[in-house]
C-alpha positions in Angstrom: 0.0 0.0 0.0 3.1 2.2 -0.2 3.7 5.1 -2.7 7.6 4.9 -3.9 9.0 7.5 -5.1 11.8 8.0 -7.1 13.4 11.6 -6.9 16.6 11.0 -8.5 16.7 11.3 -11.9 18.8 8.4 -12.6 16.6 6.1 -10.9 14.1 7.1 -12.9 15.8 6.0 -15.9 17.1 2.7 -14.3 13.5 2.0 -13.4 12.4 3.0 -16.9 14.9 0.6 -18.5 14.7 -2.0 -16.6 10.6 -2.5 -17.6 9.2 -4.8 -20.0 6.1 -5.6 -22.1 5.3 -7.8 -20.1 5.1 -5.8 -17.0 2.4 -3.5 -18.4 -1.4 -4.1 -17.0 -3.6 -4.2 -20.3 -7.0 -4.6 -18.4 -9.2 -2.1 -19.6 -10.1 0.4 -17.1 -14.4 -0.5 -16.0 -17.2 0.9 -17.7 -17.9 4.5 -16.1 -21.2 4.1 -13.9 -24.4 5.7 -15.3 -25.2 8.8 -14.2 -28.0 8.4 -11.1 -31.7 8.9 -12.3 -34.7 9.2 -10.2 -37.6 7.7 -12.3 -40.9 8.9 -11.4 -40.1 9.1 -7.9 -39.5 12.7 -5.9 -37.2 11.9 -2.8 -37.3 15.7 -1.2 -39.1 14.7 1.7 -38.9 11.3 3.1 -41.0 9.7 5.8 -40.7 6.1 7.3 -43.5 4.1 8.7 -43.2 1.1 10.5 -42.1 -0.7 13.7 -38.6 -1.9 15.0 -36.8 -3.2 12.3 -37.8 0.8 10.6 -36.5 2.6 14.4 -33.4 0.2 14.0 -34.2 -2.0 16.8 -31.0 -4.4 17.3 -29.7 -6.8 20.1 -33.0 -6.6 21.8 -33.2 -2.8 22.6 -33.1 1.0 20.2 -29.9 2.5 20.9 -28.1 5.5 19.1 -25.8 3.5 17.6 -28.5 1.1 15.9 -31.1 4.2 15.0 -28.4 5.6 12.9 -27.6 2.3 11.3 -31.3 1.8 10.8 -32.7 1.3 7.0 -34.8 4.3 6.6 -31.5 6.4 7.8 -29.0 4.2 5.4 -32.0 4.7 2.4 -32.2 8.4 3.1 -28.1 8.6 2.4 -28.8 7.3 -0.8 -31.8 9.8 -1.7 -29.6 12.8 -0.8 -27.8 11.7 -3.7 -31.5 11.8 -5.7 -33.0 15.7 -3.9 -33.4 13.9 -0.6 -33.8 15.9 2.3 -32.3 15.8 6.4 -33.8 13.2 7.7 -34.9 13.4 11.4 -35.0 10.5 14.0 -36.4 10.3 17.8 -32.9 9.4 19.0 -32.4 7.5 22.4 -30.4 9.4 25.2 -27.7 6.5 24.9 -25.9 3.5 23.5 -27.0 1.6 26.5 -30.8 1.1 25.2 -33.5 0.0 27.1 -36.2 2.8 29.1 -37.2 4.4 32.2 -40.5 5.9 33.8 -40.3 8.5 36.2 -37.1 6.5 36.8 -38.3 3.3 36.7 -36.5 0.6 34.2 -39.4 -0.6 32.1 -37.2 -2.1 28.7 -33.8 -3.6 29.3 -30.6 -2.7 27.9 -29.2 -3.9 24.9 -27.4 -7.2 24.3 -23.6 -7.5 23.6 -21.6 -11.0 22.6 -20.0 -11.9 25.3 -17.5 -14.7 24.0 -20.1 -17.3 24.4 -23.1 -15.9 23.8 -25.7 -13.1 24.4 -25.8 -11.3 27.3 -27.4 -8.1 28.8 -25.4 -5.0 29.1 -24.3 -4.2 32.7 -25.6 -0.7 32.9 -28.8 1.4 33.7 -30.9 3.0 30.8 -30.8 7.2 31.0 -33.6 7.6 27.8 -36.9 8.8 30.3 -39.9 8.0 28.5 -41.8 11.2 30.0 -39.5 13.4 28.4 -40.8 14.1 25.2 -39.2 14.5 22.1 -40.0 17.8 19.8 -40.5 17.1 16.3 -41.9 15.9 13.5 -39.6 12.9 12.8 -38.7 11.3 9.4 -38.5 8.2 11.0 -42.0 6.5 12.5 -40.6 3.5 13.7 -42.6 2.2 16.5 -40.9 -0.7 18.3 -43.5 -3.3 19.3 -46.7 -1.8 17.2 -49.4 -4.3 15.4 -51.1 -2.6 12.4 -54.1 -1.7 14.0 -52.0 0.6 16.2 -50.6 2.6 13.5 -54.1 4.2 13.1 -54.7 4.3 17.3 -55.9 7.3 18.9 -54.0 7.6 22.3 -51.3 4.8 21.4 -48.5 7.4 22.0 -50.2 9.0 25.0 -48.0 9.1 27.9 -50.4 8.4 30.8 -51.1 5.3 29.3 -47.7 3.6 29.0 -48.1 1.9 32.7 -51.0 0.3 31.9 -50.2 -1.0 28.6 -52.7 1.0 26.4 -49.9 3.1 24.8 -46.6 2.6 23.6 -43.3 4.1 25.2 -41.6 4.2 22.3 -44.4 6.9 20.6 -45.2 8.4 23.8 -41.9 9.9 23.6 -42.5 11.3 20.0 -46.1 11.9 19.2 -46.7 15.0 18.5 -49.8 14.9 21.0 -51.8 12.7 23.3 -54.2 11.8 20.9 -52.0 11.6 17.7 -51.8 8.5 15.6 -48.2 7.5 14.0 -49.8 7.4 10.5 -51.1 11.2 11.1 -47.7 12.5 12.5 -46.2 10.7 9.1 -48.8 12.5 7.4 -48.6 15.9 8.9 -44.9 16.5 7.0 -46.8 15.9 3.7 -44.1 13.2 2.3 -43.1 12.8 -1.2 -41.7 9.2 -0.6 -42.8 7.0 2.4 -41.4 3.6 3.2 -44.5 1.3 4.7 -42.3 -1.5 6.1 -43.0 -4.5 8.8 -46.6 -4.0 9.0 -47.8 -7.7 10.1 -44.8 -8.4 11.8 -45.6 -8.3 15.0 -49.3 -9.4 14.4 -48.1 -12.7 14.6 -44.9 -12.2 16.7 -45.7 -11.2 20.0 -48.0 -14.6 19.8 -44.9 -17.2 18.6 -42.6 -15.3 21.0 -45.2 -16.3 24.2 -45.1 -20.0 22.8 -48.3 -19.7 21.3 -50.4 -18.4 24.1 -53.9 -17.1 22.6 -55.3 -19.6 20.1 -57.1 -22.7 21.2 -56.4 -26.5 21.0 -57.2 -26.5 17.5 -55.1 -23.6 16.3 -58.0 -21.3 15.2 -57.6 -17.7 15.8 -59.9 -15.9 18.2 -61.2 -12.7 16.2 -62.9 -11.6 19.2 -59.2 -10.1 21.1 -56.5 -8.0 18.9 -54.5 -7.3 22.0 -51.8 -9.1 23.9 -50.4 -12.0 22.5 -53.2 -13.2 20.3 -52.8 -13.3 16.5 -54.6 -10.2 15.1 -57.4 -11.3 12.5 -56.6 -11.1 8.8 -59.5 -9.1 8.2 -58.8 -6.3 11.2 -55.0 -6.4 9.6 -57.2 -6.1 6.2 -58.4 -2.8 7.1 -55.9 -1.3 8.8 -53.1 -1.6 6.5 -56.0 -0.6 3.6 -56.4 2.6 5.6 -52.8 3.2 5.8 -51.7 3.1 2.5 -54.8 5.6 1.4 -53.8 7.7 4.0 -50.3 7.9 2.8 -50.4 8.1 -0.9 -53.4 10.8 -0.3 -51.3 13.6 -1.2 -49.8 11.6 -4.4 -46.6 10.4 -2.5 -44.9 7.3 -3.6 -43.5 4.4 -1.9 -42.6 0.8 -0.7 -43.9 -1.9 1.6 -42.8 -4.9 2.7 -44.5 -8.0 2.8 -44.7 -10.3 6.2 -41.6 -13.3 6.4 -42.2 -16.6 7.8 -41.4 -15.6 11.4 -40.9 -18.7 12.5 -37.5 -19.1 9.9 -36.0 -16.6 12.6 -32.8 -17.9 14.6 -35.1 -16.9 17.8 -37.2 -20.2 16.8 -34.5 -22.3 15.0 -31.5 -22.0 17.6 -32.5 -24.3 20.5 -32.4 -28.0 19.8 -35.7 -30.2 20.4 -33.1 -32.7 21.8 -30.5 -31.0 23.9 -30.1 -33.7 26.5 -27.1 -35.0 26.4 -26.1 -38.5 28.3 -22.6 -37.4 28.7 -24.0 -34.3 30.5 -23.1 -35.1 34.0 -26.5 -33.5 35.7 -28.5 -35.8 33.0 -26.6 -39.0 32.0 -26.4 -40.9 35.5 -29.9 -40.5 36.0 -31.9 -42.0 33.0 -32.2 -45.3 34.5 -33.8 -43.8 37.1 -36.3 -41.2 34.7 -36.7 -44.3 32.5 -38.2 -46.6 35.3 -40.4 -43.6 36.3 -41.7 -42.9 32.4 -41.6 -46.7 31.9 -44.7 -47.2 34.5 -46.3 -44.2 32.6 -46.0 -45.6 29.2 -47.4 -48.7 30.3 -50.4 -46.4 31.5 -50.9 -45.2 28.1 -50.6 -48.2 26.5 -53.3 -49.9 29.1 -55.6 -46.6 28.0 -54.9 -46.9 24.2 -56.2 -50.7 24.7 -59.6 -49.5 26.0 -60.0 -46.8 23.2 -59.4 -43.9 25.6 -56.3 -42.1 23.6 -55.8 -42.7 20.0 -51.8 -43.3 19.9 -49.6 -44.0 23.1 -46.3 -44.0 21.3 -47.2 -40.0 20.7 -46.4 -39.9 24.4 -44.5 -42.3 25.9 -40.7 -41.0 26.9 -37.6 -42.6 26.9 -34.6 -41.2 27.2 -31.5 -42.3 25.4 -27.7 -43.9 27.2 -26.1 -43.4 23.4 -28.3 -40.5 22.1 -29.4 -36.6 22.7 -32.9 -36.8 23.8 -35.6 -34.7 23.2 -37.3 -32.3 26.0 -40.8 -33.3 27.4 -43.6 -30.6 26.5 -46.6 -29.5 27.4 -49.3 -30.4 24.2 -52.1 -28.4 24.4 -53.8 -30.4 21.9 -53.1 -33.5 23.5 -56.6 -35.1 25.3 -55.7 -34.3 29.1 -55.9 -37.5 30.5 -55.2 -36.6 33.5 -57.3 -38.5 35.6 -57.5 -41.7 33.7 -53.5 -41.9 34.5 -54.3 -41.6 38.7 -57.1 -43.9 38.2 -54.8 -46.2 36.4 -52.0 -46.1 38.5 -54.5 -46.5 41.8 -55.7 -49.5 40.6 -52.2 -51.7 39.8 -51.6 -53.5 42.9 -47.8 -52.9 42.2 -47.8 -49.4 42.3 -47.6 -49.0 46.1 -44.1 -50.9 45.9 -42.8 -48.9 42.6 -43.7 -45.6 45.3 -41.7 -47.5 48.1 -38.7 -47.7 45.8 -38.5 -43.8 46.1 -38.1 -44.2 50.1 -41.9 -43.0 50.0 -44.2 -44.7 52.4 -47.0 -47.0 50.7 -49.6 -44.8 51.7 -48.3 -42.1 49.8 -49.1 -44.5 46.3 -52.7 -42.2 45.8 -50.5 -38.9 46.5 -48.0 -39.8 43.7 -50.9 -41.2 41.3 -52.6 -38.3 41.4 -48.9 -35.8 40.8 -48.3 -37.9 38.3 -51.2 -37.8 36.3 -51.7 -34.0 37.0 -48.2 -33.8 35.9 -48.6 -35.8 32.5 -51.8 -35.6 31.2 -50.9 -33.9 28.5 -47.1 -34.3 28.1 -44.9 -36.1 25.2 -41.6 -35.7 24.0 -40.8 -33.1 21.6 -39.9 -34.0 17.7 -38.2 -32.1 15.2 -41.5 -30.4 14.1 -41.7 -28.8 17.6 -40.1 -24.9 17.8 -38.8 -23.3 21.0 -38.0 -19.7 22.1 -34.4 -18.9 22.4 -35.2 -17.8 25.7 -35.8 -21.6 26.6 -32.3 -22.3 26.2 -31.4 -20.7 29.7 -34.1 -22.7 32.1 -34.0 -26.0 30.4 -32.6 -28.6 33.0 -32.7 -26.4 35.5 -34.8 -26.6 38.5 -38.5 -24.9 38.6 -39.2 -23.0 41.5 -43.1 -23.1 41.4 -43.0 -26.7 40.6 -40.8 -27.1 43.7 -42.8 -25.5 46.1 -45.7 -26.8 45.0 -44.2 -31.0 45.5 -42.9 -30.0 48.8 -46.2 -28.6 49.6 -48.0 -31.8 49.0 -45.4 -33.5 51.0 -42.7 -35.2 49.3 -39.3 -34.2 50.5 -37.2 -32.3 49.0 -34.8 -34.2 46.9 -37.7 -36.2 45.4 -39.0 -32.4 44.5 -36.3 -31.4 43.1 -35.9 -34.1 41.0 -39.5 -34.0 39.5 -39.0 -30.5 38.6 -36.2 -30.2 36.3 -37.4 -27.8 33.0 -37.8 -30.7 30.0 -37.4 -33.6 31.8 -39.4 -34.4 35.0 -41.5 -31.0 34.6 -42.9 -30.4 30.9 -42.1 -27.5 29.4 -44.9 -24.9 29.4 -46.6 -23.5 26.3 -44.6 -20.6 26.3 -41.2 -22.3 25.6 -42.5 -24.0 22.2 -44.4 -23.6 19.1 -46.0 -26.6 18.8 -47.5 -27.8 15.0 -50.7 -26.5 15.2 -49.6 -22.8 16.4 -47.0 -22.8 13.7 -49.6 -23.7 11.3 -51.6 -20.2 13.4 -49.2 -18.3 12.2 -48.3 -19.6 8.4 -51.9 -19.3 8.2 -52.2 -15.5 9.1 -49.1 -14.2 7.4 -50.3 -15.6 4.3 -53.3 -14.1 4.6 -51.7 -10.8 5.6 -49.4 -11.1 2.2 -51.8 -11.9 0.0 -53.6 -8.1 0.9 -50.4 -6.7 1.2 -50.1 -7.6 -2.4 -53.5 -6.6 -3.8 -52.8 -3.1 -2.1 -49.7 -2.3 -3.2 -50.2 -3.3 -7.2 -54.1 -1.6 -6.4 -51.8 2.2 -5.2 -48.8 1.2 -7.6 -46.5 0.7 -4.9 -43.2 -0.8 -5.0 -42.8 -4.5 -2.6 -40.0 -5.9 -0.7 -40.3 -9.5 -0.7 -39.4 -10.0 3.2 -40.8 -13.1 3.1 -38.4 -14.3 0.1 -35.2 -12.6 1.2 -35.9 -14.4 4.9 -36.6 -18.3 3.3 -33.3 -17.6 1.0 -31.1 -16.6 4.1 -32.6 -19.9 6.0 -31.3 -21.5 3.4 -28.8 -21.0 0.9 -27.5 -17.9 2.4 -27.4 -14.1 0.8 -24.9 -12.9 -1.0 -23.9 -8.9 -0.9 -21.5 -6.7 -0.8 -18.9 -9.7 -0.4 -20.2 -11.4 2.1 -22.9 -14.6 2.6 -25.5 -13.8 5.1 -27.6 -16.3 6.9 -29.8 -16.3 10.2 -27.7 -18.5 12.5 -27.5 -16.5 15.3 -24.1 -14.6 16.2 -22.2 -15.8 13.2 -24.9 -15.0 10.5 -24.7 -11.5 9.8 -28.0 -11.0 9.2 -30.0 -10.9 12.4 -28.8 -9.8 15.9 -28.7 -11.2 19.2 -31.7 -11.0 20.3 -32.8 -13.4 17.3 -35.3 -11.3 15.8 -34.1 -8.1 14.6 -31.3 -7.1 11.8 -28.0 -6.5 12.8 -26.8 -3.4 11.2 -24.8 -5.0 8.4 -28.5 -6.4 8.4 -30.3 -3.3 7.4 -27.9 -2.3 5.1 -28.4 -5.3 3.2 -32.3 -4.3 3.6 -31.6 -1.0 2.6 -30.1 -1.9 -0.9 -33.2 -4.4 -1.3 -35.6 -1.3 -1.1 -33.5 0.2 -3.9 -33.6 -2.6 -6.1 -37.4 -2.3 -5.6 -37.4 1.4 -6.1 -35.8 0.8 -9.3 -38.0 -2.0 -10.5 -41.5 -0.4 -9.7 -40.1 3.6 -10.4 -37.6 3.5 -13.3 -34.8 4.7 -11.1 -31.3 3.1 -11.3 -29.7 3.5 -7.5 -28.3 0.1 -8.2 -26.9 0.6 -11.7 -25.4 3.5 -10.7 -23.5 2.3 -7.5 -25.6 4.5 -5.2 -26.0 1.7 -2.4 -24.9 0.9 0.9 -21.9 -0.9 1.6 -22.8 -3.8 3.8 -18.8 -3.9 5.0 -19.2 -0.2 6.4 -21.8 -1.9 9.2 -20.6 -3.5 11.8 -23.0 -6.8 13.2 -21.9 -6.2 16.9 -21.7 -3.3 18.8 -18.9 -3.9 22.3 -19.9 -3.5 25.8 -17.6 -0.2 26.2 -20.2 1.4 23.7 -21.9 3.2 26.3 
């Protein structure tokens, strides 16, 4: 990387001489770039709609670092190449993320790496949620909103951020108590709006709860949009309809995005359905034991499959491997609770009182443990490969569960027969919330698809550009993306694509994002921002941000 120099005229001359044809580089120099065009699109004033992945929302929290790596903030460096305008964001008081009201920590702080893996920043939050932010702001990204809330009354009202019925995030930028997010866009009169992650969290805040607010069968209960529950396709329907009339009102142009297969994210692919290990120490010395216990219960089932009261008892019988991982035992909603066909069961086999005995348990404590055991089981198997869990599982599988615990020693057994039976995943099925079971995935593929499909109808109805989300997520699940030099997947940490938190981008992430709203830009507007090398550099974005970035 040197410059040499040579002052001396003589070694000019030796140099001179002493080159040959050969030396010469005859590659022709690359085509000059075409000059940038806009199309039909006018970029002077910019507004971005959307939720976290459009604030910049990385490593589980919004931090200044991440809101000026966000997309809309990388886009609008390209448009000021195209009559783009400044571009305005509600910027955190820190690089430490998470929030306070009135002082109190309501949101964490962000994530770092930590040589092993995720972990939450040592340090207290400074952004106050009651100090409100003077705007208007180019960027509308709402952390945490559902479509129906883009078009809320009061969802940015301050007063109603302790009790749930308004977001902190907008509280801190709305423009008033009753303002919507899709008015306060509107109230700067874009020329160019970016519509992006509407849907998203629709579905997400129900697959990140394990599934919590559909029944047994998977069907969607239109009668509750709040919480965790899937929001109906036809609510979503209207909403987004309303939003994208709203926004091209004025004549403004722009992009969406359609909804991705959330459950393709590294916070639902990362955790193993089998993570129990023989050779693990804790585990391995005590599957005889676990496989004597499930063995009495899998006689059970089979006993109850013989008299027509369950359909298939190999569904959920356990047995835990000496030479293999075994898979976690779950909660399955679905699953008939046969609960007290097990007790029954069990009361009745004359050798059940001895099996009790064999646990230093006193016969007379055989209608105790019948009962535990069948409220315990009733609706438990063993996990398959079909079965999704929460990253957050990862940290409470195997280990003890305090509620669980209490709950055994308050029905008398003592305490090391407790704390045996209430080990996450093995003698104490995982709850709903730590897995996405079949029929909830199915929830969810149902509603995003049904989401897309009016996504799609809108946007070609309004002559809107779309980012297939949905595409770019299933090809970095797979094969991997290729950009700016590198190959982008979602395994978590070493992807490059999504953060530590397992959901959102990293900031390489958005960039990448960023340059696939161009390429739609260009398609649906006659612009060239690719052609003509006016793009984000995916190597100028770090994936990581360390814990000294404070």
């Amino acid at each position: 990387m040197k410059t040499i120099k040579y002052i001396l005229l003589s070694a000019v001359l030796i140099g001179f001489t002493a080159c040959n044809e050969d030396e010469y580089d005859y590659t022709p120099d690359p085509e000059p770039l075409p000059a940038l065009t806009t199309g039909s699109v006018d970029f002077s004033k910019y507004v971005s709609v959307g939720a976290s992945f459009t604030a910049g929302y990385t490593d589980g929290a919004l931090f200044v670092a991440s809101q000026t790596n966000s997309f809309p903030y990388i886009l609008n460096q390209q448009f000021s190449n195209a009559g783009g305008s400044n571009f305005t964001q509600p910027l955190m008081n820190d690089n430490i993320g998470g929030l306070l009201f009135s002082g109190n920590q309501i949101a964490n702080p962000r994530l770092f790496f930590n040589g092993t893996g995720p972990q939450v920043l040592p340090a207290t939050p400074t952004t106050e949620v009651t100090n409100v932010l003077s705007g208007p702001f180019n960027n509308m990204g709402v952390p945490g909103a559902k479509s129906f809330h883009f078009v809320a009354p009061g969802y940015g009202n301050v007063a109603g951020v302790p009790t749930g019925q308004a977001n902190p995030y907008f509280a801190r930028m709305a423009s008033s108590a009753s303002a919507t997010i899709i008015g306060d866009a509107l109230a700067q009169n874009p020329t160019f709006f970016t519509l992006s992650e509407v849907g998203g969290n629709d579905v997400l805040s129900y697959a990140t709860s394990g599934g919590i607010g559909v029944d047994q069968t998977g069907n969607i209960n239109p009668a509750t949009y709040g919480g965790n529950d899937i929001t109906d396709p036809n609510v979503f329907a209207q909403a987004f309809s309303a939003e994208v009339t709203a926004l091209t009102s004025n004549g403004a142009k722009g992009v969406v995005t359609n909804v991705p297969y959330i459950t393709n994210l590294p916070h639902f692919t990362t955790v193993p359905f089998n993570p129990l290990s023989p050779s693990n120490p804790s585990f391995g010395p005590l599957i005889p034991t676990l496989n004597g216990v499930f063995g009495q219960l899998n006689q059970v089932y089979a006993y109850l499959e013989s008299v027509g009261a369950i359909d298939n008892a190999a569904e959920r019988s356990v047995v835990f491997s000496t030479t293999a991982a075994s898979a976690v035992v779950i909660k399955d909603e679905t699953l008939t609770n046969i609960s007290a066909q097990i007790a029954g069961v069990l009361n009745a086999s004359p050798t059940f009182p001895a099996f009790v005995q064999s646990f230093g348990l006193p016969a007379a404590a055989a209608p105790l443990v019948a009962n535990l055991l069948g409220n315990f089981y009733g609706q438990s198997r063993q996990a398959t490969a079909s079965d999704l869990f929460v990253l957050p599982s990862s940290s409470i599988i195997g280990t003890p569960n305090a509620t669980t615990y209490a709950y055994l020693i308050s029905q008398g057994l003592p305490a090391s027969l407790a704390g045996q039976f209430s080990v996450e995943g093995v003698t104490n099925p995982l709850e709903d919330k730590w897995v996405l079971i079949p029929s909830e995935q199915l929830a969810i593929k149902t509603a995003t698809d049904a989401y897309n499909s009016t996504i799609a109808s809108v946007a070609s109805a309004n002559g809107l550009a779309l980012v297939d989300f949905k595409g770019i997520l299933e090809q970095a699940s797979t094969t991997g993306i290729s950009s700016g030099g590198f190959t982008f997947t979602t395994d978590l940490v070493t992807g490059g694509l999504v953060s530590l938190d397992g959901i959102h981008l990293t900031s390489r992430g958005y960039a990448v994002m960023a340059n696939k709203f161009l390429e739609a830009i260009d398609a649906t507007y006659g612009s060239n921002f690719i052609a003509a090398g006016v793009m984000a550099i995916p190597g100028n974005y770090p994936t990581n941000y360390p814990s000294t970035l404070q």
